[in-house]
C-alpha positions in Angstrom: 1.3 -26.3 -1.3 0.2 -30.0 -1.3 -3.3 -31.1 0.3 -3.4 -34.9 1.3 -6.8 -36.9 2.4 -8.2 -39.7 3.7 -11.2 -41.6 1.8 -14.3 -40.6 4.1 -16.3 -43.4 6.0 -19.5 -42.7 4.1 -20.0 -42.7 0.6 -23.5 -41.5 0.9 -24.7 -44.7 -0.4 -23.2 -44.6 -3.9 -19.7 -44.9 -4.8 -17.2 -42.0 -4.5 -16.3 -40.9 -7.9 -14.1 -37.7 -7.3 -12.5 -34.8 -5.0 -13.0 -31.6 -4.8 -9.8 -29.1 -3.8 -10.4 -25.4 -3.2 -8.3 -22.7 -2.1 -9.1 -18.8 -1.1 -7.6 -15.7 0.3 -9.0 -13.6 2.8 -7.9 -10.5 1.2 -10.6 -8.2 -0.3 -11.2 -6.6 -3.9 -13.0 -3.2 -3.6 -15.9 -2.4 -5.3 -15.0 0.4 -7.9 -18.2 3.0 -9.3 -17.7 5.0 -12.2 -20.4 8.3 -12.3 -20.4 9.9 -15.6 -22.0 13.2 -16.6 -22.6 13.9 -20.6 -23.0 17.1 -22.5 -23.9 18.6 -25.8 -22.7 21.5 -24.9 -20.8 23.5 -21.8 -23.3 23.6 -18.9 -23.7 26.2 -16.3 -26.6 25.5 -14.3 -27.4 22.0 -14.2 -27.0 19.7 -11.2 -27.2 16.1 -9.7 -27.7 14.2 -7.0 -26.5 10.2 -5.8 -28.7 8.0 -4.0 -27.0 5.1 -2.1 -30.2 2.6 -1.2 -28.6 -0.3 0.6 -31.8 -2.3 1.6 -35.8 -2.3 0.9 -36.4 0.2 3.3 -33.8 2.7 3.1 -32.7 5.1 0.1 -30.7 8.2 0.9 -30.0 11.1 -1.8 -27.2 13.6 -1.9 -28.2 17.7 -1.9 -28.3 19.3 -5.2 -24.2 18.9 -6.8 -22.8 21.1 -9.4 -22.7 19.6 -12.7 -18.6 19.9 -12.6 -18.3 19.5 -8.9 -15.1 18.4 -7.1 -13.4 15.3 -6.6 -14.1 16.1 -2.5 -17.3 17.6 -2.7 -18.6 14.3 -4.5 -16.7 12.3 -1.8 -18.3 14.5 1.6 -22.0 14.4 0.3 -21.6 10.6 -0.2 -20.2 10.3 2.8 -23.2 11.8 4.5 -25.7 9.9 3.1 -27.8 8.7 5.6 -27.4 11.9 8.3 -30.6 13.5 9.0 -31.4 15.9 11.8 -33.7 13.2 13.7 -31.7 10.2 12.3 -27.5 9.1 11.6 -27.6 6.3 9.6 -24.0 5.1 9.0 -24.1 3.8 5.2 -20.6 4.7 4.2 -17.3 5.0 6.1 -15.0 3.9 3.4 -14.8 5.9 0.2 -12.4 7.5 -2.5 -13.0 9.7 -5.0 -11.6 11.0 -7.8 -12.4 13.1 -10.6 -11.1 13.2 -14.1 -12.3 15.2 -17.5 -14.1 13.9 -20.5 -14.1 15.4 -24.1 -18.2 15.9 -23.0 -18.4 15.9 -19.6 -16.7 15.1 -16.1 -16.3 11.4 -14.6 -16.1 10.6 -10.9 -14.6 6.9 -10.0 -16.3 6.0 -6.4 -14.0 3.6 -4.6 -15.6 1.0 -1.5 -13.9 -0.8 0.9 -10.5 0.2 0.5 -9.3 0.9 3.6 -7.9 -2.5 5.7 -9.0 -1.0 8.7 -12.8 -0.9 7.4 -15.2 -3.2 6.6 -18.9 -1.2 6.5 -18.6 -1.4 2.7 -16.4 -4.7 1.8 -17.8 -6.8 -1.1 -20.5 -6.6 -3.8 -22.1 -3.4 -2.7 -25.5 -1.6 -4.5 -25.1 0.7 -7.4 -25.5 4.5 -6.8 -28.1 5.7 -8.8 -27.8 9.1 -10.2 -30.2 12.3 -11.4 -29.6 15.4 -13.4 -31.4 18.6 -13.4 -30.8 21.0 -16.2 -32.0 24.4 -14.9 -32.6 25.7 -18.4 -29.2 24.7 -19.5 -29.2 23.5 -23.1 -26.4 21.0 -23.2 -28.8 17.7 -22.9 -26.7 16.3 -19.9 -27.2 12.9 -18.9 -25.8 11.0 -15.9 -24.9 7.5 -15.5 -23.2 5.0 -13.1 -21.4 1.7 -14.0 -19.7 -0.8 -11.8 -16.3 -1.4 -13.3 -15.2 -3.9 -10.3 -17.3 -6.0 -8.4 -16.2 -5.8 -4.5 -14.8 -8.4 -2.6 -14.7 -8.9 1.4 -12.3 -10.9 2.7 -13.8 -14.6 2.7 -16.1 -13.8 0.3 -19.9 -14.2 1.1 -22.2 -17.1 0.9 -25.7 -16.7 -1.4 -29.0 -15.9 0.1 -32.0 -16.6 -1.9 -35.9 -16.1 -0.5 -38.4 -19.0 -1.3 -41.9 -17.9 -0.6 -44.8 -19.5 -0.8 -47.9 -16.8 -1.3 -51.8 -17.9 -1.3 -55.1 -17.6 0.4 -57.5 -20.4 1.8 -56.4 -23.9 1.6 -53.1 -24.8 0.2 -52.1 -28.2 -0.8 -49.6 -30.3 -3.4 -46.5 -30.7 -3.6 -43.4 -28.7 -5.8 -40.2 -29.5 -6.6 -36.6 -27.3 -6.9 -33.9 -27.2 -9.2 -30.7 -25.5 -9.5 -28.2 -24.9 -11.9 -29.1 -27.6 -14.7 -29.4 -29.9 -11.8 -31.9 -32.7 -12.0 -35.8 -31.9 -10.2 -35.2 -32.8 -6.1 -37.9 -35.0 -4.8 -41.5 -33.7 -4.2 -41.4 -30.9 -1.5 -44.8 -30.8 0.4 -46.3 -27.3 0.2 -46.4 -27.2 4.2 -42.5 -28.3 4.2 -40.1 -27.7 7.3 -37.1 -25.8 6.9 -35.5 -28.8 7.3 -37.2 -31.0 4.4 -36.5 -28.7 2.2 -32.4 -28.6 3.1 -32.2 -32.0 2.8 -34.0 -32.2 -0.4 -31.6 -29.8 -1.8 -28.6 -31.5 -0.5 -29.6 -34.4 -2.8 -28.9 -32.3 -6.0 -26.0 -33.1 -7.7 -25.5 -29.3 -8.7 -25.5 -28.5 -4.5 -23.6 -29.1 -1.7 -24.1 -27.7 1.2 -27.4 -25.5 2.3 -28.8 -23.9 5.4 -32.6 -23.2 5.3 -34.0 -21.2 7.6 -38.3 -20.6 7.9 -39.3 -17.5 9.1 -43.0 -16.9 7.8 -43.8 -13.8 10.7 -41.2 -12.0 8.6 -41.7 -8.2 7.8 -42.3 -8.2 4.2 -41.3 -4.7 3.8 -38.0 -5.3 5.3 -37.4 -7.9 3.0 -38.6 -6.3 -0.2 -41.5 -8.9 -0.8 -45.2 -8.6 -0.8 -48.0 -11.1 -1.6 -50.3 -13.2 1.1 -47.2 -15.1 2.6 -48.1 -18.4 4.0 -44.1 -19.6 4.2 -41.0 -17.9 3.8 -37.7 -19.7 3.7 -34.5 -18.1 3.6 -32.0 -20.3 1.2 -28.2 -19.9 2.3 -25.8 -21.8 -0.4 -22.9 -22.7 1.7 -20.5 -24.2 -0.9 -21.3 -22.6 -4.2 -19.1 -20.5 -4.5 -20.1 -16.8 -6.4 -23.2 -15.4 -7.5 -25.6 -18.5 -7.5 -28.0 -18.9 -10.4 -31.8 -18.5 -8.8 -33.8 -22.1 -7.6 -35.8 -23.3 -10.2 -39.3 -24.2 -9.1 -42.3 -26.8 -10.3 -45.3 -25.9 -9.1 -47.9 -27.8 -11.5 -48.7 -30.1 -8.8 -49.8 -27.2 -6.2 -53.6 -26.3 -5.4 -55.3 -23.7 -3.5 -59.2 -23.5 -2.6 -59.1 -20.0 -3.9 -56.7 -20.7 -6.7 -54.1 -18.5 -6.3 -51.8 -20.3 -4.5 -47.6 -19.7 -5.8 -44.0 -19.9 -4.8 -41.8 -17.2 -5.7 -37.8 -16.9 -5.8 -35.8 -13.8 -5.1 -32.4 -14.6 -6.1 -29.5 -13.1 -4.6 -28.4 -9.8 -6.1 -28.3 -6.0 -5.9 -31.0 -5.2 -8.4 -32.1 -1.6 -8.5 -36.2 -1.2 -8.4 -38.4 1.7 -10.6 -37.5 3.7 -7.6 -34.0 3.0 -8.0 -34.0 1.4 -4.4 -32.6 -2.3 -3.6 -35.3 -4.8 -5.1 -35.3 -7.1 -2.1 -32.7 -8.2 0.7 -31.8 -11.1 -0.7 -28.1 -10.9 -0.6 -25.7 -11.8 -3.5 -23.2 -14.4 -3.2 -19.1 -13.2 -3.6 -16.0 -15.5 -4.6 -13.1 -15.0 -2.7 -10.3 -13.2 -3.7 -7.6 -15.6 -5.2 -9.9 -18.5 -5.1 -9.2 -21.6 -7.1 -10.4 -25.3 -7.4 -8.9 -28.2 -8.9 -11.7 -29.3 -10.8 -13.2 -33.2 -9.9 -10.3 -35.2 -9.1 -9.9 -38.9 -10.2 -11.6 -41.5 -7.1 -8.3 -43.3 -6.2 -6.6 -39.4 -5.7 -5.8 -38.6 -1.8 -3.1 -35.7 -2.8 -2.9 -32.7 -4.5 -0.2 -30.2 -5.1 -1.5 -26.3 -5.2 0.6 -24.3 -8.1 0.6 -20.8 -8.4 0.2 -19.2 -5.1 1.4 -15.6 -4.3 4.4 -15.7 -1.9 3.2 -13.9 1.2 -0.6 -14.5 0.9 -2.3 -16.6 3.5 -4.3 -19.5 2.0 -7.2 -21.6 2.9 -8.1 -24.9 1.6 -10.9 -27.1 2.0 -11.8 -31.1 0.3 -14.8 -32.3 -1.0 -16.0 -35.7 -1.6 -17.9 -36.2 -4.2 -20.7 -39.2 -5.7 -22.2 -39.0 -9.1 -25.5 -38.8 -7.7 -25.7 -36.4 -5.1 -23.0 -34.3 -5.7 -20.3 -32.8 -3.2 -20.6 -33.5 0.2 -19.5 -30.5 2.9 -16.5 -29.1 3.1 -13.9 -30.3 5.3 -10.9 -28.3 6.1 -7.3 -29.7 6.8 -5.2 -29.4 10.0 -3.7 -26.9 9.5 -6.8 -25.0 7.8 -4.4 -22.3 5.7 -0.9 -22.1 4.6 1.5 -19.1 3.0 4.0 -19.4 0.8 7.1 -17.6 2.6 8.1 -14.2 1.2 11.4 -14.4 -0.7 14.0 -13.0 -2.5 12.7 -11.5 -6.0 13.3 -14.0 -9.1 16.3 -12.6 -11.8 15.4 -10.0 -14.3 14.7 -11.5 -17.4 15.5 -10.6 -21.1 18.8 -8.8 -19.8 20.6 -7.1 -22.9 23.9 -4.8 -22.9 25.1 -3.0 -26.1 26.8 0.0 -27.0 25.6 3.6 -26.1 25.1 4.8 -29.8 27.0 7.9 -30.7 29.0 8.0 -26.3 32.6 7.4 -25.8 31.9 7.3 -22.1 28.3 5.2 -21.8 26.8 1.1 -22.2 23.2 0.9 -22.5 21.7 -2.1 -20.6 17.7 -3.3 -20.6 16.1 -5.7 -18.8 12.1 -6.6 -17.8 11.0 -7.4 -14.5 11.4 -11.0 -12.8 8.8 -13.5 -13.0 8.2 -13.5 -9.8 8.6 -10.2 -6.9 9.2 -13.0 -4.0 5.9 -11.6 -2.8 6.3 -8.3 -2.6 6.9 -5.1 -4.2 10.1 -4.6 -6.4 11.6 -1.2 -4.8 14.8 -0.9 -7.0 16.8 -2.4 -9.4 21.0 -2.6 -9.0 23.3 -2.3 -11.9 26.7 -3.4 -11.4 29.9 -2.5 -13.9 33.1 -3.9 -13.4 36.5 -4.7 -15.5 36.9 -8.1 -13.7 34.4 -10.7 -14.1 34.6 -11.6 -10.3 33.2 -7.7 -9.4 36.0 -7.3 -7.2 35.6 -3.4 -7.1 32.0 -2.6 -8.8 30.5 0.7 -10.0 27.2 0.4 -8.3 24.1 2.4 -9.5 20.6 2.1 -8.0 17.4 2.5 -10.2 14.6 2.7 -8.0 10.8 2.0 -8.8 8.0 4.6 -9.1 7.1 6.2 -5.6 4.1 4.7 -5.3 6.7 1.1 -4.7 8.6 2.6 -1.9 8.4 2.3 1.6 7.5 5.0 3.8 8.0 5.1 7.6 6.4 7.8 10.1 
């Protein structure tokens, strides 16, 4: 694919001294759990519960499990977290389970957001947290849960990071931000609008575009914050890409008549509390599935050819300007805003060898490894052709097809 631009009619007061090409999927990546439970020595009584606690405010624990529960029985109580007689919280819709043995113990992989036809649990989700009782068992069992694969939602999502300032009496001064090794943004006035502080941030050469929203009637509790709150400003990174590193912030030039005046940053991220619910709803950013950039292009560039797409998979792609000064400007999309690669036949097997069947009178032995490339799908068999003739006017035909898991099924 090949992205062509025009130079744009602003340089921001500073000379343009690069692009910026990025492409992205909207396919997702689900988030993958692994549950482990350790032994010294073959349990009988023990058991263990999951707790799933998606915000501040809300934590919801499994009943009691058996230490060497099922695959299923795992899968229905996490599925019900959040049913209570008085209340139905809907937490989780989309979740597998399986179950597999250790040499000590039992495993359980938790799988979110991988049904297409979901999207409750797409992306970066919280961690369960798990507990074991041993009921006078002596076998020491432990339990512990480990992401193995970050979800993805289709997109990916943008960062949100909380900026608070907290105080009493008078509050005066000035701070100043940074962010990600960028250089300090101008002085911020402690009593700044939503909108000062977005445009100070836009001037870092680390950011490029922000949405800042103030909110200082905010629930704190909701939130996950506490503190006298005299501003709150919700921070939403809108072309970084990922998990953002937090805001940096200066505050030597702040004063308060009682003394106590600071401004606090809650990064984006999933971080579990003492009580093993979420530490605050700032949200974590997520890359995009198949997401790429070109890295800063040279000034005088206004095309650039996109290698390595898959064959099949819709793509969006987006341009950024870019000054040495300020950074990348916003994102502008081309007309048309996506393109995919158009499914095709599969590539030739490679490495193809054919030799004697050692020890047959009747039998050749032929290998071969996959193509390079499936043409954008799966590979559902593979045809092997003998023939006296070199034309193949009358072939022997045999079919090899792929595991079942390649074939498709219709109902």
């Amino acid at each position: 694919a090949t992205v062509s631009w025009a130079s744009p009619v602003s340089n921001g007061g500073y000379p343009i001294d690069g692009y910026f090409v990025e492409w992205w999927s909207q396919d997702k990546l689900p988030e993958v759990q692994v549950v482990r439970l350790l032994y010294t020595s073959l349990l009988s009584q023990s058991t263990f519960t999951l707790s799933f606690s998606p915000t501040p405010t809300v934590k919801k624990e499994t009943s009691n499990l058996p230490w060497n529960s099922s695959a299923d029985l795992v899968r229905r109580e996490i599925l019900n977290l959040g049913w209570d007689e008085e209340f139905d919280l809907v937490l989780i819709r989309d979740v597998k389970v399986t179950r597999s043995n250790l040499a000590n113990g039992y495993q359980w992989t938790v799988t979110f957001g991988d049904n297409p036809d979901r999207s409750l649990n797409d992306g970066d989700q919280v961690s369960l947290s798990g507990s074991v009782m041993k009921n006078g068992d002596v076998g020491s069992p432990t339990i512990t849960v480990s992401t193995s694969q970050d979800g993805q939602r289709p997109g990916g999502l943008n960062e949100v990071q909380y900026l608070q300032v907290i105080g009493t009496g008078t509050l005066s001064g000035h701070y100043r931000i940074k962010f990600s090794g960028s250089e300090w943004t101008s002085f911020v006035p402690i009593h700044a609008s939503a909108s000062y502080i977005k445009n100070a941030l836009e001037q870092l050469s680390t950011v490029g575009e922000v949405d800042v929203v103030q909110n200082d009637s905010v629930d704190q509790s909701l939130v996950g914050t506490g503190g006298d709150l005299v501003h709150h400003y919700e921070v939403q990174f809108m072309s970084n890409p990922g998990n953002a590193d937090a805001m940096v912030i200066d505050t030597s030039h702040l004063a308060s008549s009682d003394d106590d005046v600071s401004l606090v940053v809650f990064d984006g991220s999933n971080t579990m509390g003492s009580l093993n619910t979420k530490e605050s709803a700032a949200i974590p950013g997520e890359i995009p599935v198949h997401y790429g950039n070109s890295d800063i292009l040279d000034s005088a560039a206004d095309t650039f050819q996109i290698t390595g797409l898959i064959t099949g998979t819709e793509y969006f792609v987006s341009v950024s300007a870019r000054n040495s000064v300020h950074g990348l400007s916003k994102r502008m999309l081309p007309f048309p805003s996506s393109i995919t690669p158009p499914l095709q036949a599969p590539g030739i097997p490679q490495y193809v060898s054919l030799d004697v069947n050692s020890g047959y009178s009747d039998s050749l032995v032929m290998n071969f490894d996959p193509p390079e490339s499936t043409g954008g799908n799966d590979i559902l068999f593979y045809r092997v052709e003998l023939d006296p003739t070199p034309s193949f006017d009358s072939p022997i035909v045999q079919d090899f097809d792929c595991p079942a898991g390649n074939k498709r099924t219709e109902r």
